[in-house]
Backbone atoms as SQL, in Angstrom:
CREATE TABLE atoms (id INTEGER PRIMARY KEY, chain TEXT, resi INTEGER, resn TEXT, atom TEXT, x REAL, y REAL, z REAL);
INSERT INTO atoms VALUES
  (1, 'A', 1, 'UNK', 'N', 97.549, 85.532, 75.100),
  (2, 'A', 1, 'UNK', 'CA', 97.161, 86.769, 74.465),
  (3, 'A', 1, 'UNK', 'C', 98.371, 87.311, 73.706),
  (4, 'A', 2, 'UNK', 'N', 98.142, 87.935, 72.659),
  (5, 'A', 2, 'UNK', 'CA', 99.034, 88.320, 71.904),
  (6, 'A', 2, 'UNK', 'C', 99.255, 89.903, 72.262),
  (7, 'A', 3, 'UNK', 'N', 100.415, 89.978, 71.501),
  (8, 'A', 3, 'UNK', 'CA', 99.945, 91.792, 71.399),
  (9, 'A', 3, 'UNK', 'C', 99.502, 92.669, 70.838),
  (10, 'A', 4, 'UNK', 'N', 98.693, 91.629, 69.245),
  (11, 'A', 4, 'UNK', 'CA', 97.888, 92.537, 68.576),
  (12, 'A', 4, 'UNK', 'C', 96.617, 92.548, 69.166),
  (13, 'A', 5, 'UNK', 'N', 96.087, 91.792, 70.554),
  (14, 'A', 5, 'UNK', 'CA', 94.834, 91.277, 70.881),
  (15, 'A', 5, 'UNK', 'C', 95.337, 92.384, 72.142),
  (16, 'A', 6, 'UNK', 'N', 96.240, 92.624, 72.866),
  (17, 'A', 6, 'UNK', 'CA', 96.691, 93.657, 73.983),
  (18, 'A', 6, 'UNK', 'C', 96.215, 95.138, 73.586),
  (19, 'A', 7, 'UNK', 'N', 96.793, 95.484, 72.603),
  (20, 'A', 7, 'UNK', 'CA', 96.400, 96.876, 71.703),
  (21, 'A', 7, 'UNK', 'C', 95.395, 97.076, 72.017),
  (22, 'A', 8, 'UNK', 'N', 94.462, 96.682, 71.589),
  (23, 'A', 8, 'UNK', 'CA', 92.693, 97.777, 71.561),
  (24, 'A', 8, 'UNK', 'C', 92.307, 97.372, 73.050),
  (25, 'A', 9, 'UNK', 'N', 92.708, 96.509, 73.806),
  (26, 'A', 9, 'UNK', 'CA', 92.299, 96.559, 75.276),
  (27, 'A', 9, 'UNK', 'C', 93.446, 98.236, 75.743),
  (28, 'A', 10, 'UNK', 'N', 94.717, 97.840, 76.070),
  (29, 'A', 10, 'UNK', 'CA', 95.210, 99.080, 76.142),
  (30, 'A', 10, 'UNK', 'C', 94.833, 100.500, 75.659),
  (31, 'A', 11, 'UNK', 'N', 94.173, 100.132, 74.194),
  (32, 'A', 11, 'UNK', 'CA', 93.413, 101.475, 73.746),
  (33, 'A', 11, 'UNK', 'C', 92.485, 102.311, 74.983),
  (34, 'A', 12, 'UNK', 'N', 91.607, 101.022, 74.975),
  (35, 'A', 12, 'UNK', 'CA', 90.233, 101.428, 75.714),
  (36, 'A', 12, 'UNK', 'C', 90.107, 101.758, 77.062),
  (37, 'A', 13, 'UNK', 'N', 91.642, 101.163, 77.824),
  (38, 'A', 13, 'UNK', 'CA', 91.933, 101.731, 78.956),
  (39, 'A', 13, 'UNK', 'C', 92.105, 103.088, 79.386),
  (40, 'A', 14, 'UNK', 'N', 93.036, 102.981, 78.315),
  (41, 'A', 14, 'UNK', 'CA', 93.696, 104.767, 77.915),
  (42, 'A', 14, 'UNK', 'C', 92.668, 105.757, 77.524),
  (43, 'A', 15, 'UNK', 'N', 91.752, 105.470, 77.294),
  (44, 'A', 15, 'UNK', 'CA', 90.575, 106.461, 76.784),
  (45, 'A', 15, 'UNK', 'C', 89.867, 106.692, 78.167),
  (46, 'A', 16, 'UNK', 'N', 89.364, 104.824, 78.555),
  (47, 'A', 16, 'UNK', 'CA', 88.506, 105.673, 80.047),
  (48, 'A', 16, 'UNK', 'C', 89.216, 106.326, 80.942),
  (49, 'A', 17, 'UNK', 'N', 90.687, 106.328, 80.810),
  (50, 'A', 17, 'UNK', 'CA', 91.472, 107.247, 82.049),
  (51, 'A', 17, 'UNK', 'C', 91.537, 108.596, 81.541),
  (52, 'A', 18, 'UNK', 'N', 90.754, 108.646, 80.745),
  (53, 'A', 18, 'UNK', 'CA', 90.785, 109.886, 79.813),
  (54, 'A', 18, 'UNK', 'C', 92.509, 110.584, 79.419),
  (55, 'A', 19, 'UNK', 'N', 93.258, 109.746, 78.544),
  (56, 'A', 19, 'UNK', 'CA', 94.680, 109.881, 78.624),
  (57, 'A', 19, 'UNK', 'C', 94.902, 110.270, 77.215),
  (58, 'A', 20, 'UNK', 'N', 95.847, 110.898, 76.698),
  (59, 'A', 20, 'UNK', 'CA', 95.725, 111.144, 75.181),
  (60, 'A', 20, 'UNK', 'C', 97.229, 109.832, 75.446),
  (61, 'A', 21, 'UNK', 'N', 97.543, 109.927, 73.680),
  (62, 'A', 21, 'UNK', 'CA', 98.836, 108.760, 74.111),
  (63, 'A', 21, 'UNK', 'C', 99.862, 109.216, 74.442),
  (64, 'A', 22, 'UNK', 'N', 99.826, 110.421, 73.964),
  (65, 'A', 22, 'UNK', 'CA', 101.177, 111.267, 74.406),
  (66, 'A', 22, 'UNK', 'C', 101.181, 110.912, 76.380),
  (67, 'A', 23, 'UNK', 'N', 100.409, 111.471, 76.634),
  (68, 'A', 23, 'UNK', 'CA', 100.356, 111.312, 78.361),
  (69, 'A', 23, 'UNK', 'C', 100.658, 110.187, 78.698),
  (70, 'A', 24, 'UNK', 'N', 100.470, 108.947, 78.338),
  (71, 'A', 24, 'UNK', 'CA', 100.535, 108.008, 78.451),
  (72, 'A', 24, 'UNK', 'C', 101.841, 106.975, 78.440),
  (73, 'A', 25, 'UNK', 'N', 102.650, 107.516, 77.038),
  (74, 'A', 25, 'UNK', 'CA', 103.692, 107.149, 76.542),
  (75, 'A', 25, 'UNK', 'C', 104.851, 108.098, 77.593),
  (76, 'A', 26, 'UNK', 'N', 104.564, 109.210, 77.996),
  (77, 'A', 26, 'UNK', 'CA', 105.532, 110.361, 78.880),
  (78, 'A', 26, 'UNK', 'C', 105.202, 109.711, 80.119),
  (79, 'A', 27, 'UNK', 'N', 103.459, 108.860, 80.805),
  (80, 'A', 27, 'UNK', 'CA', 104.184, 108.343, 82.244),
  (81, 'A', 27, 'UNK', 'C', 104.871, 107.558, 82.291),
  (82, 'A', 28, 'UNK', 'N', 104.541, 106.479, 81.443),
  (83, 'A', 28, 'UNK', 'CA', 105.570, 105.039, 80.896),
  (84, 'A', 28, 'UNK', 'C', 106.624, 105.150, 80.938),
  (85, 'A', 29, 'UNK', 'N', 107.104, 106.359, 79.840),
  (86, 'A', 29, 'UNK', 'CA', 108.223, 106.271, 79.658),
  (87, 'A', 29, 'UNK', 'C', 108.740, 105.283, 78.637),
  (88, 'A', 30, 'UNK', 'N', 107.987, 105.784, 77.765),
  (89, 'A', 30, 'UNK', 'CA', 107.467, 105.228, 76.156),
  (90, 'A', 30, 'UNK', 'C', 107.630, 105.916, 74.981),
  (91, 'A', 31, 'UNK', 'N', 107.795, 105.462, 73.811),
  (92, 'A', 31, 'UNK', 'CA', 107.858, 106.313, 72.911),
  (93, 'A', 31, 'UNK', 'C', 106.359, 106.579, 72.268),
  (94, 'A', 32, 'UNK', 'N', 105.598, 107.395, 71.657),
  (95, 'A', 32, 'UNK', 'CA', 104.195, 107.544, 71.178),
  (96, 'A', 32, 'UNK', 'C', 104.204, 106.832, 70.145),
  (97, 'A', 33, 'UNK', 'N', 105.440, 106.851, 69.583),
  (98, 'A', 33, 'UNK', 'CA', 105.125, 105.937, 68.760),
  (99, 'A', 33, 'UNK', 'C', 104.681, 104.037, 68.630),
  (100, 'A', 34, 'UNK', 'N', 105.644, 103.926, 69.740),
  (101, 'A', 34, 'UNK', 'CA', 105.909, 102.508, 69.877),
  (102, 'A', 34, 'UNK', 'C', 104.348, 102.351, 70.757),
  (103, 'A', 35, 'UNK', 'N', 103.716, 103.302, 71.456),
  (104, 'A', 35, 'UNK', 'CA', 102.209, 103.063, 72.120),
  (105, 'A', 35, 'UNK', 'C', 101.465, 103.024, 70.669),
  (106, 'A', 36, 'UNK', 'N', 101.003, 104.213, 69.386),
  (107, 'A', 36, 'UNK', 'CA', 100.419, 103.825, 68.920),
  (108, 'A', 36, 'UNK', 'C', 100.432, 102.711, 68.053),
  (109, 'A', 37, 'UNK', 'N', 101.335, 102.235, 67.776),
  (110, 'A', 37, 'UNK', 'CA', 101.672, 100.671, 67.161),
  (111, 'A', 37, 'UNK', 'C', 101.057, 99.423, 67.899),
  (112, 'A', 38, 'UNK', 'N', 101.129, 99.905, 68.860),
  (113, 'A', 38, 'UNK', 'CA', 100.934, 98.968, 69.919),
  (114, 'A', 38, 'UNK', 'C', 99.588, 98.525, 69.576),
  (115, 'A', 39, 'UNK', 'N', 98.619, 99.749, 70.011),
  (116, 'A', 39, 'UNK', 'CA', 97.133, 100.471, 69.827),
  (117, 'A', 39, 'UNK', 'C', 96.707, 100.140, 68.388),
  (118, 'A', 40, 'UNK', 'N', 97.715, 99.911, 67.764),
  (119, 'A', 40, 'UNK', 'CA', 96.858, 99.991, 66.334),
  (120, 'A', 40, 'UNK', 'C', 97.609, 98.518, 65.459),
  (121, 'A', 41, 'UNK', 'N', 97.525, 97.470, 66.330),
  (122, 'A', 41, 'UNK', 'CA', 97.911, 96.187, 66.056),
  (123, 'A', 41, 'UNK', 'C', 98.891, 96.361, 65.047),
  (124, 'A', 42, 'UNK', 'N', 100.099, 96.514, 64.920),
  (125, 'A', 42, 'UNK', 'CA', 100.846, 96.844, 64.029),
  (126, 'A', 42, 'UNK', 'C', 102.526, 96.738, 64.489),
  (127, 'A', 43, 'UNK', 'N', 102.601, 96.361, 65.577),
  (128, 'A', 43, 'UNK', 'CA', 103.797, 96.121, 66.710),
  (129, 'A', 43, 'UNK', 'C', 103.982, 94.527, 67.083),
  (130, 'A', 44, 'UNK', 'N', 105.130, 94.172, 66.135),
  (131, 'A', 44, 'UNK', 'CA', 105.435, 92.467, 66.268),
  (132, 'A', 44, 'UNK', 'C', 106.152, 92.203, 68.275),
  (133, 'A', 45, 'UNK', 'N', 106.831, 93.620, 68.721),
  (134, 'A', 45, 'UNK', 'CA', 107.568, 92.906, 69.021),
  (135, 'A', 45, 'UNK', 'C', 107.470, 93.805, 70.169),
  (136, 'A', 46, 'UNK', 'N', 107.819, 93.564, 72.065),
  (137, 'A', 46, 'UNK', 'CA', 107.845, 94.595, 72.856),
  (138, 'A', 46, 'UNK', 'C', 108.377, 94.317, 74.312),
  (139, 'A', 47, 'UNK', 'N', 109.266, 94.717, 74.498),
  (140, 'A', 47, 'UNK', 'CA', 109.970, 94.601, 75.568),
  (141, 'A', 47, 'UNK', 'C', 109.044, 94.570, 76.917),
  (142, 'A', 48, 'UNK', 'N', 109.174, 93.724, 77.823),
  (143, 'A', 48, 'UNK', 'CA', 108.508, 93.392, 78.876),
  (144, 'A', 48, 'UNK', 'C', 108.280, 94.182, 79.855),
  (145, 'A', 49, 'UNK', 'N', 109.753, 95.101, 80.420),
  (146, 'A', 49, 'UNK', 'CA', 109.559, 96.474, 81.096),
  (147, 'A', 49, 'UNK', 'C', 108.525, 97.501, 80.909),
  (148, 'A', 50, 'UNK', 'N', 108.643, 97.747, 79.215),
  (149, 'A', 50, 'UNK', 'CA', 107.808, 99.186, 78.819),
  (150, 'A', 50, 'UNK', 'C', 106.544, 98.439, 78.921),
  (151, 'A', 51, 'UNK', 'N', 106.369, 96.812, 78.116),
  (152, 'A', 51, 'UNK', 'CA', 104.434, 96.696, 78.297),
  (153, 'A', 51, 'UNK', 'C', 104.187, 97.131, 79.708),
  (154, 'A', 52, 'UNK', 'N', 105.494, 96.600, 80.934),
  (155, 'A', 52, 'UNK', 'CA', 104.786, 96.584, 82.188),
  (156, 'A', 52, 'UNK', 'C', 104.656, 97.724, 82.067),
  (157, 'A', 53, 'UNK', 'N', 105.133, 98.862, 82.247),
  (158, 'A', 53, 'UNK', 'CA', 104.603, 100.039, 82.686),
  (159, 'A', 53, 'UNK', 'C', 103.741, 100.869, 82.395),
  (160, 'A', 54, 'UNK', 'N', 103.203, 100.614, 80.632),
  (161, 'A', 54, 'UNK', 'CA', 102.600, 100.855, 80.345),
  (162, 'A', 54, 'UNK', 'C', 101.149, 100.537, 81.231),
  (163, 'A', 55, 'UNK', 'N', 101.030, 99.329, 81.410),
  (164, 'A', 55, 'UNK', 'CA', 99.657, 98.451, 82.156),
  (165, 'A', 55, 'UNK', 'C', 99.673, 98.605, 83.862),
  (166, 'A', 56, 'UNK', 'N', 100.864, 99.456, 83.941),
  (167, 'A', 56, 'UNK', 'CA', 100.539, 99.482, 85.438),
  (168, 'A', 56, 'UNK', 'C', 100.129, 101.161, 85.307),
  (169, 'A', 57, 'UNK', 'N', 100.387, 102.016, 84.403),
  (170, 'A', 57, 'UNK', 'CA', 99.649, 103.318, 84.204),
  (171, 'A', 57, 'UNK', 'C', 98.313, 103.320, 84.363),
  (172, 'A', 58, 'UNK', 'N', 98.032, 102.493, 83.777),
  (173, 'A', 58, 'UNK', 'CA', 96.438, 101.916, 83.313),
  (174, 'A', 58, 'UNK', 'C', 95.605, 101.511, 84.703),
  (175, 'A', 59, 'UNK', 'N', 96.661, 100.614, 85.413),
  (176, 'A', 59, 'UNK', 'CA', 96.021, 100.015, 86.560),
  (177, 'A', 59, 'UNK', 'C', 95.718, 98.550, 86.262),
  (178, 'A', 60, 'UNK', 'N', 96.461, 98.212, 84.930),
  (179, 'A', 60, 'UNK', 'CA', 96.572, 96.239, 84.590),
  (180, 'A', 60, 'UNK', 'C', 97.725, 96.018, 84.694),
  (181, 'A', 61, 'UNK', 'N', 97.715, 94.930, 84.522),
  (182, 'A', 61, 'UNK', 'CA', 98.730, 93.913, 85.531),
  (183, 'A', 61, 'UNK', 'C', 98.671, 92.154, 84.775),
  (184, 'A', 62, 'UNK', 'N', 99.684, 91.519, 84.093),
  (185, 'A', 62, 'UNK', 'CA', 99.831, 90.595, 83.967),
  (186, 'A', 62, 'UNK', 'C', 99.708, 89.238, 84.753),
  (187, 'A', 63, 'UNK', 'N', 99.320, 88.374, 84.221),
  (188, 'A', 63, 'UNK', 'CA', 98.402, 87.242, 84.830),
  (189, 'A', 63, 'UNK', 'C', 98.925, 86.115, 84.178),
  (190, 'A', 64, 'UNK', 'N', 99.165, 85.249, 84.423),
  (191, 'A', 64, 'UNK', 'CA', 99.793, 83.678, 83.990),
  (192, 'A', 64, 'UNK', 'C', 98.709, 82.407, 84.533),
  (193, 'A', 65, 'UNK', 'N', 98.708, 81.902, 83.380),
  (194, 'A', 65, 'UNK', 'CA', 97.723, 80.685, 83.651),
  (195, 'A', 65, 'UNK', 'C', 98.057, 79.607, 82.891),
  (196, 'A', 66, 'UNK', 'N', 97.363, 78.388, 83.184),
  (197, 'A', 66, 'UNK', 'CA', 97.285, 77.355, 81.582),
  (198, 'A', 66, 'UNK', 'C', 96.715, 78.424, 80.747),
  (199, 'A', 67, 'UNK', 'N', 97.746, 77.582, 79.450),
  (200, 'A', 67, 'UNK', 'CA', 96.819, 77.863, 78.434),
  (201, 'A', 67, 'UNK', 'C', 95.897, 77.169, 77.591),
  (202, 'A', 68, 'UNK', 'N', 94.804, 77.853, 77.207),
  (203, 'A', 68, 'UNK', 'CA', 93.575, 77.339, 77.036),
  (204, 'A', 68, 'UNK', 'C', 92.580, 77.229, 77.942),
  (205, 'A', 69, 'UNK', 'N', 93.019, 77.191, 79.361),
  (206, 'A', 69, 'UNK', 'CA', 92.307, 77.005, 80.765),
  (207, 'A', 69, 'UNK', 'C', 91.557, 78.794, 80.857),
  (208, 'A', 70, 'UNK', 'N', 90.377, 77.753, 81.738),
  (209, 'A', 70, 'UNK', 'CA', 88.910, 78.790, 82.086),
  (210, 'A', 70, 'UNK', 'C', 89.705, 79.808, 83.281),
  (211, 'A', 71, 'UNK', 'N', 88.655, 80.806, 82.990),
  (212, 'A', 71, 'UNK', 'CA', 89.356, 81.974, 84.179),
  (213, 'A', 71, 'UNK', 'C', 89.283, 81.212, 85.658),
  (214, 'A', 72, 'UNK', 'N', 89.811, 81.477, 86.330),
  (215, 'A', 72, 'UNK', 'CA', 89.381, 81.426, 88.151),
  (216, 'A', 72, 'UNK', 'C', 88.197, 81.975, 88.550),
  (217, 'A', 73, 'UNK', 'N', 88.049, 81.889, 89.441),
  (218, 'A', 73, 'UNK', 'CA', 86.892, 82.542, 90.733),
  (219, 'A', 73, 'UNK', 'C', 87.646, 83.850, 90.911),
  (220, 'A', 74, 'UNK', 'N', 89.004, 83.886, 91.081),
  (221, 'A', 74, 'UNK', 'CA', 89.836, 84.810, 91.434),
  (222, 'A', 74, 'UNK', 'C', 89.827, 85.839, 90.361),
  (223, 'A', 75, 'UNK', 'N', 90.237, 85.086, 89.379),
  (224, 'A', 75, 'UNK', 'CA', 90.073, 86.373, 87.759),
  (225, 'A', 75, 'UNK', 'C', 88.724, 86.758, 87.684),
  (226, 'A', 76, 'UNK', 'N', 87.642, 86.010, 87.841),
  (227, 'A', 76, 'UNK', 'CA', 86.265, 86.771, 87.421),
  (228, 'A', 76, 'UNK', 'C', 85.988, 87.637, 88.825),
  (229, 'A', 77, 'UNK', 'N', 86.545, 87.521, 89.777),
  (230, 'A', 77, 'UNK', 'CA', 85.950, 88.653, 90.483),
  (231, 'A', 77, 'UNK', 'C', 86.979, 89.511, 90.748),
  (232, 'A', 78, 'UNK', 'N', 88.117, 89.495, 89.874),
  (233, 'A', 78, 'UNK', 'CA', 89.340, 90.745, 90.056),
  (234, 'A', 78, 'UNK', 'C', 88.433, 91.528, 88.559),
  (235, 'A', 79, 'UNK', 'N', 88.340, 90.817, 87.850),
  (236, 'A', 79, 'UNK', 'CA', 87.939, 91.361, 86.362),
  (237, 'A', 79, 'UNK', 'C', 86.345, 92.143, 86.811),
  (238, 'A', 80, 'UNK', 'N', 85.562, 91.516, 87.542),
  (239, 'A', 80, 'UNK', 'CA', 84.147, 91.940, 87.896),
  (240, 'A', 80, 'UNK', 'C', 84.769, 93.540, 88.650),
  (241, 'A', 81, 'UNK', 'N', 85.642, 93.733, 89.779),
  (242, 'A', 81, 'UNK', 'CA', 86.152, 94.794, 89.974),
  (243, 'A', 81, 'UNK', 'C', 86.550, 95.562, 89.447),
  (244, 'A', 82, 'UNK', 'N', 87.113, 95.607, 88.237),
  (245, 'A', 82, 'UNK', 'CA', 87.522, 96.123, 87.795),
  (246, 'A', 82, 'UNK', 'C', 86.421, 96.841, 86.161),
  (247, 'A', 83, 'UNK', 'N', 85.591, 96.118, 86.554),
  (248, 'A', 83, 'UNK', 'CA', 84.874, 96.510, 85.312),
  (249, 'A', 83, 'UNK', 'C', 84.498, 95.970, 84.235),
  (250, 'A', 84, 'UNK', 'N', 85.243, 94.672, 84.116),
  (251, 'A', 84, 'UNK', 'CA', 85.876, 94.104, 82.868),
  (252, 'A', 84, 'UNK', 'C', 84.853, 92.969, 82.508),
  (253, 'A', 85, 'UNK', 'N', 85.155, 92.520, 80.985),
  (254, 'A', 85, 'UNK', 'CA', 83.670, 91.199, 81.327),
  (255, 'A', 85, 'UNK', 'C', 84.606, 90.170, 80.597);
């Protein structure tokens, strides 16, 4: 996954937590700017700390797999928990 493909998932997180970005970028510990870049596919580049914290605001969490390889049993029913399809 990239991070122009991260953006509008992060968007949509941030909305159902009902978060403006400002709130978001102040729990992080983020700049608003560097969130809406993020959000608005427009951000080449992003330090690993701030994505994490950003996604642990959210309640996501990075995942490592093959790539190209099908989800798990494990991912479709962490993702089914979570809401996600």
């Amino acid at each position: 996954m990239t991070l122009q493909e991260l953006g509008p998932i992060v968007r949509e997180h941030r909305r159902r937590a009902g978060l403006s970005m400002q709130a978001l970028a102040d729990m992080a510990g983020v700049d608003r700017t560097l969130l809406s870049r993020l959000e608005n596919q427009h951000l080449a580049e992003m330090g690993y700390a701030k994505l994490q914290r950003l996604l642990a605001v959210l309640g996501l969490e990075f995942s490592v797999r093959p790539a190209g390889g099908l989800p798990t049993l494990q991912d479709l029913q962490r993702d089914a928990l979570r809401g996600e399809s």
